[in-house]
Residue frames as a rotation matrix with the C-alpha (Angstrom) as fourth column:
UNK 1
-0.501 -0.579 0.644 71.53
0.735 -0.677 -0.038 119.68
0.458 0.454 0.764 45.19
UNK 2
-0.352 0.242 -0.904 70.87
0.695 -0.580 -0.425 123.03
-0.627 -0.778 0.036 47.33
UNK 3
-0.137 0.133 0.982 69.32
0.875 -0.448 0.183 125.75
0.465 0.884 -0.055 45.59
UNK 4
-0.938 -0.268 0.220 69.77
0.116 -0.840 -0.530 129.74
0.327 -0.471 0.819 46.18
UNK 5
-0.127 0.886 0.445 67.04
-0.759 -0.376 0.532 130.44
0.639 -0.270 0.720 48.48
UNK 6
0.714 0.664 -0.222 66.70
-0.251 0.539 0.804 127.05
0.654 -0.519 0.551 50.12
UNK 7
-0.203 -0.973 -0.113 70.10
-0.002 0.115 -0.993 126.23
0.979 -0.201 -0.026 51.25
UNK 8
-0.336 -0.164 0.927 69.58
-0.814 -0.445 -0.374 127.57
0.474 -0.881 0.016 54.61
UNK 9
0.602 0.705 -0.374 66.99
-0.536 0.704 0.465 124.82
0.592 -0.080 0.802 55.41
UNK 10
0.254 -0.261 -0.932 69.32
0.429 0.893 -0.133 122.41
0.867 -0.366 0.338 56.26
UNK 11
-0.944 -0.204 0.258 70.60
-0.109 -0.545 -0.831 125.12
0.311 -0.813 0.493 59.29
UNK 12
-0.922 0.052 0.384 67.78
-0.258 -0.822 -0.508 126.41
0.290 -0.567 0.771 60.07
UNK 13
-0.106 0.994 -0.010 64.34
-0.986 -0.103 0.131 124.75
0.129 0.024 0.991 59.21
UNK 14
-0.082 0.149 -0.985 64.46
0.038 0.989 0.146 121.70
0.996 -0.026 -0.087 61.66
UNK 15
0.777 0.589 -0.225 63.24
0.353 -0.111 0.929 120.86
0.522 -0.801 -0.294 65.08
UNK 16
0.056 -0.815 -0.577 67.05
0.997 0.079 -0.015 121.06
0.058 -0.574 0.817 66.66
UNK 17
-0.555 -0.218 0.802 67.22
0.111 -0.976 -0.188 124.80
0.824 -0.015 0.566 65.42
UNK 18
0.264 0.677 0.687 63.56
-0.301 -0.619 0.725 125.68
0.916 -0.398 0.040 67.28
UNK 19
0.826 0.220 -0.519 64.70
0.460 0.267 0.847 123.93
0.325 -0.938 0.119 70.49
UNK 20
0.304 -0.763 -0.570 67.83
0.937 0.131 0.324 124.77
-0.172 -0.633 0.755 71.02
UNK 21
-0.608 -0.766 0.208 69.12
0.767 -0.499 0.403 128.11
-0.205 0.405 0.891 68.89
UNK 22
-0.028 0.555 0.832 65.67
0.452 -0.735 0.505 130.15
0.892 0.390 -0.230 67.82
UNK 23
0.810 0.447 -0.379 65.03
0.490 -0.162 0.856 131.43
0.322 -0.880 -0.350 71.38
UNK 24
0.137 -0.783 -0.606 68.69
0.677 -0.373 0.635 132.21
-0.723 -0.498 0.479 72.26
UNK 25
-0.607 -0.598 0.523 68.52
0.794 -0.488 0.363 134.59
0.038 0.636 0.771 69.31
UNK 26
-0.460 0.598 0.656 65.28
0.013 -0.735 0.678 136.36
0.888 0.321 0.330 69.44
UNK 27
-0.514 0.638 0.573 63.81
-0.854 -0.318 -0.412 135.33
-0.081 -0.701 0.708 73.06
UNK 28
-0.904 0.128 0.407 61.13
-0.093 0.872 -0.481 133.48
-0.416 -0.473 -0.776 74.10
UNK 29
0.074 0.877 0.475 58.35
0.939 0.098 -0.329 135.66
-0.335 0.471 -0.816 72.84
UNK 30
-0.857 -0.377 0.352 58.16
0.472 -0.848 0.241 138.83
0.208 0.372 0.905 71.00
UNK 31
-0.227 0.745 -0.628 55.16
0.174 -0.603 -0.778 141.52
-0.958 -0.286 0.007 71.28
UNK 32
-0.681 -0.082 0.728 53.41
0.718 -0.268 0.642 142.08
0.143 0.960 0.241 67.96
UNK 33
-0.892 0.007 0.452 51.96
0.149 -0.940 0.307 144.83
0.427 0.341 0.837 66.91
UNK 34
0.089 0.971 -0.221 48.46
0.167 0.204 0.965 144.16
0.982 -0.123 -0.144 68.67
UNK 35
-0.053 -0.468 0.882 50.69
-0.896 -0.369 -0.249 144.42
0.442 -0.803 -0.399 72.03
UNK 36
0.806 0.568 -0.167 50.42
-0.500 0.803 0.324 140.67
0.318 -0.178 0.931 72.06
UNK 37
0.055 -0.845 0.532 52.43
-0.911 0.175 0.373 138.41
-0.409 -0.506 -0.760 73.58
UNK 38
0.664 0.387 -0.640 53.84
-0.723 0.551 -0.418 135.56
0.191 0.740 0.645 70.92
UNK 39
0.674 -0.637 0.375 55.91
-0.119 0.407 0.906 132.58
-0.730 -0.655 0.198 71.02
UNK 40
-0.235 -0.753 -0.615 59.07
-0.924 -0.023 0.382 132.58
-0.302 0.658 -0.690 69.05
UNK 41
-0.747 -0.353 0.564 58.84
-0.236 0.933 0.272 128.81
-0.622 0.070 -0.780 68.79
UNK 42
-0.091 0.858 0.506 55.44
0.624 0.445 -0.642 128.71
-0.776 0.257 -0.576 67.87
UNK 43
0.727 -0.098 -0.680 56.12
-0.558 -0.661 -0.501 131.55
-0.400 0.744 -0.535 64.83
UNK 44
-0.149 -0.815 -0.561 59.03
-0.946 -0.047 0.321 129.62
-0.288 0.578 -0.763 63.81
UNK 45
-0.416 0.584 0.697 56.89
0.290 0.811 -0.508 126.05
-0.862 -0.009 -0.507 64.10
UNK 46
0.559 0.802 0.213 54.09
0.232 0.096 -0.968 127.42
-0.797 0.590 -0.132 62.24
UNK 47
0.421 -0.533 -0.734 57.03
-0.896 -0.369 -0.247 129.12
-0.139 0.762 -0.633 59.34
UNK 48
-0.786 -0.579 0.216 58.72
-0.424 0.760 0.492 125.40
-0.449 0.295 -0.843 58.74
UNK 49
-0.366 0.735 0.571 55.38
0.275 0.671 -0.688 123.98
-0.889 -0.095 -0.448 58.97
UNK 50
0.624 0.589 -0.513 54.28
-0.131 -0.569 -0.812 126.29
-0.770 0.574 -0.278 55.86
UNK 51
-0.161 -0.811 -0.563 57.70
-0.948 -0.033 0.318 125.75
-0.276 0.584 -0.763 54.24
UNK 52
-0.884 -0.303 0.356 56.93
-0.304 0.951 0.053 122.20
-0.354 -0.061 -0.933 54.44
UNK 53
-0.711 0.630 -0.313 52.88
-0.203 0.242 0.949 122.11
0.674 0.738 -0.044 53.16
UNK 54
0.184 0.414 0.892 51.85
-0.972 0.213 0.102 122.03
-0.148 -0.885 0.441 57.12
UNK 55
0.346 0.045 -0.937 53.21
-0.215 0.976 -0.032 118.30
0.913 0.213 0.348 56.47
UNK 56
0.687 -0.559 -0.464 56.30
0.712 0.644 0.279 117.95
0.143 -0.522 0.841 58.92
UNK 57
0.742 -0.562 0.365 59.24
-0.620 -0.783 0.057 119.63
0.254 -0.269 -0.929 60.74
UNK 58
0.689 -0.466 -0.555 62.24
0.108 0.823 -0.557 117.58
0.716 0.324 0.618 59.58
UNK 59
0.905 -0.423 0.053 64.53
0.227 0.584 0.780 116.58
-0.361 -0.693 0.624 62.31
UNK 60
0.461 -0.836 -0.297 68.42
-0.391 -0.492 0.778 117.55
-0.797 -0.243 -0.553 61.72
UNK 61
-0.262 -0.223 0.939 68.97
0.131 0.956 0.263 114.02
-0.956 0.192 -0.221 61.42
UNK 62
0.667 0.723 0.181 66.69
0.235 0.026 -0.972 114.38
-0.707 0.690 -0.153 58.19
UNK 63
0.932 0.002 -0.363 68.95
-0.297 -0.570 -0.766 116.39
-0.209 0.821 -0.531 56.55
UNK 64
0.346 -0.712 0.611 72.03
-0.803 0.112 0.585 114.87
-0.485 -0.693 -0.533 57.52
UNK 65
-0.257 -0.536 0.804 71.58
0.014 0.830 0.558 111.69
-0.966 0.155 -0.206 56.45
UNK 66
0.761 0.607 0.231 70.45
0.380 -0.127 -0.916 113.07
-0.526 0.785 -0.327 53.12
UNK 67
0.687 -0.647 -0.331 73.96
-0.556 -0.762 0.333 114.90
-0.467 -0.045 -0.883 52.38
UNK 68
0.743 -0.650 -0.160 76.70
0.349 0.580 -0.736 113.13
0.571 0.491 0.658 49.67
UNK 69
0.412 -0.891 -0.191 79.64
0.190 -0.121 0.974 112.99
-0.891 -0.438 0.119 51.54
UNK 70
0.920 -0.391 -0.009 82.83
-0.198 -0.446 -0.873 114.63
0.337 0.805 -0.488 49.97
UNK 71
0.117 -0.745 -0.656 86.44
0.885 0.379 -0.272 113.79
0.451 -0.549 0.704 50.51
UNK 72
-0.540 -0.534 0.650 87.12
-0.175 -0.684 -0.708 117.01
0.823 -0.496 0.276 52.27
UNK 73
0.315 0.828 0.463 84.20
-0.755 -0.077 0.651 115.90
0.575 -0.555 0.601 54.61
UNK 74
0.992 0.092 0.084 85.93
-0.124 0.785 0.607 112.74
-0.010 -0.612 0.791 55.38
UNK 75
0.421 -0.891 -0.171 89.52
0.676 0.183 0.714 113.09
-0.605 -0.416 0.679 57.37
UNK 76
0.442 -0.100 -0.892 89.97
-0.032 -0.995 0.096 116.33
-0.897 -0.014 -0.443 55.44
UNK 77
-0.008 -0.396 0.918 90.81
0.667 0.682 0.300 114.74
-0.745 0.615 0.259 52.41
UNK 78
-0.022 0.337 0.941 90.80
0.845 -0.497 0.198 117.48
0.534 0.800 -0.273 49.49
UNK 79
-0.995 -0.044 -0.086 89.49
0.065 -0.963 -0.260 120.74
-0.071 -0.265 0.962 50.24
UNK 80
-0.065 0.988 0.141 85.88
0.870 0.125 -0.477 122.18
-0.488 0.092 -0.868 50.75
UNK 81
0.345 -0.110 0.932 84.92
0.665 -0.673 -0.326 124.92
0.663 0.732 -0.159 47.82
UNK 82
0.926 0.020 -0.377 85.75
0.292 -0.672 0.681 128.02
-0.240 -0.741 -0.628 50.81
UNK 83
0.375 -0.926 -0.046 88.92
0.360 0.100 0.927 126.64
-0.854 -0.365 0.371 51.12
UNK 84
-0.130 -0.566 0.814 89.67
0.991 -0.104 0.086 127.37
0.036 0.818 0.575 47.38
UNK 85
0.734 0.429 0.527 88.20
0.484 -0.874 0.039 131.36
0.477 0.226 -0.849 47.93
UNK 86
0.802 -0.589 -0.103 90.33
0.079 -0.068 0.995 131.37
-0.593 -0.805 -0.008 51.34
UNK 87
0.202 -0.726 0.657 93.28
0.842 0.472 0.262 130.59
-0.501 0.500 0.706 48.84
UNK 88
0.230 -0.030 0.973 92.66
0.821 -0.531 -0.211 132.99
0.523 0.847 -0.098 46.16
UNK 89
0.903 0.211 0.373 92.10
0.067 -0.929 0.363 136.21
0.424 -0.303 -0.854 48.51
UNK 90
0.740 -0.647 -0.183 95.24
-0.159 -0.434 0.887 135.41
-0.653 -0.627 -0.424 50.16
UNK 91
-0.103 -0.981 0.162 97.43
0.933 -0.039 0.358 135.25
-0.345 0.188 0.919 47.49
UNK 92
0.407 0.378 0.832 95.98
0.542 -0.833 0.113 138.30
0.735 0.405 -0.543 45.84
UNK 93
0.934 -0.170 -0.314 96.93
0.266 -0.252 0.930 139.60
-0.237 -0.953 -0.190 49.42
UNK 94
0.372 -0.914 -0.164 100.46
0.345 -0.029 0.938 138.78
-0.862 -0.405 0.305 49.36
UNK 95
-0.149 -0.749 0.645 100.85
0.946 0.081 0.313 140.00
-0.287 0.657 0.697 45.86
UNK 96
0.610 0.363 0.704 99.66
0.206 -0.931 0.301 143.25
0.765 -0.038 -0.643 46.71
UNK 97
0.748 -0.556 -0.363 102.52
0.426 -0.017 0.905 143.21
-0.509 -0.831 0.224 49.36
C-alpha cells in the first residue's frame, strides 16, 4: 500500500530515475550557493541513500516486482481508479452542455 508522501518513490527514488531522467531535468551539475560546482546525480544518490537509512538505492525492478497486479493492469481488463475521475468530469461536462 502507497502512502501520501511516499508514493512518488516508486517514480522517482531508484537507480533508473538517476541515470537516465534526473540530469535531463536539472543538468549535470548545479552551482550552490558557495559558487560550487555539484553533481545532480551525486545530490540525488546521496537523497535516496538518506531516504533509504544510507542502506541501498532500489533498482526499478525493485519496485516493480513488488506491485499487485490489477485487472485493468492486465489486457485492460476493468478500469484504473483515473479512469473513473476521467468519467465523472466528463459527464458533468456534457450536462453542463
Amino acid at each position: 500500500m502507497l502512502t501520501a508522501g511516499t508514493g512518488h518513490r516508486a517514480l522517482t527514488h531508484n537507480s533508473w530515475f538517476l541515470s537516465v531522467i534526473l540530469e535531463k531535468i536539472f543538468g549535470h551539475n548545479i552551482t550552490n550557493s558557495n559558487g560550487r560546482l555539484v553533481s545532480v546525480r551525486d545530490i540525488g544518490e546521496q537523497h535516496i541513500l538518506e531516504d533509504f537509512g544510507g542502506r541501498f538505492i532500489p533498482s526499478a525492478q525493485d519496485y516493480l516486482q513488488e506491485i499487485e497486479l490489477k485487472e485493468w493492469m492486465v489486457m485492460g481488463r476493468g478500469a484504473p481508479p483515473s479512469f473513473g475521475k476521467l468519467v465523472k468530469k466528463t459527464e458533468r461536462r456534457t450536462v453542463e452542455l
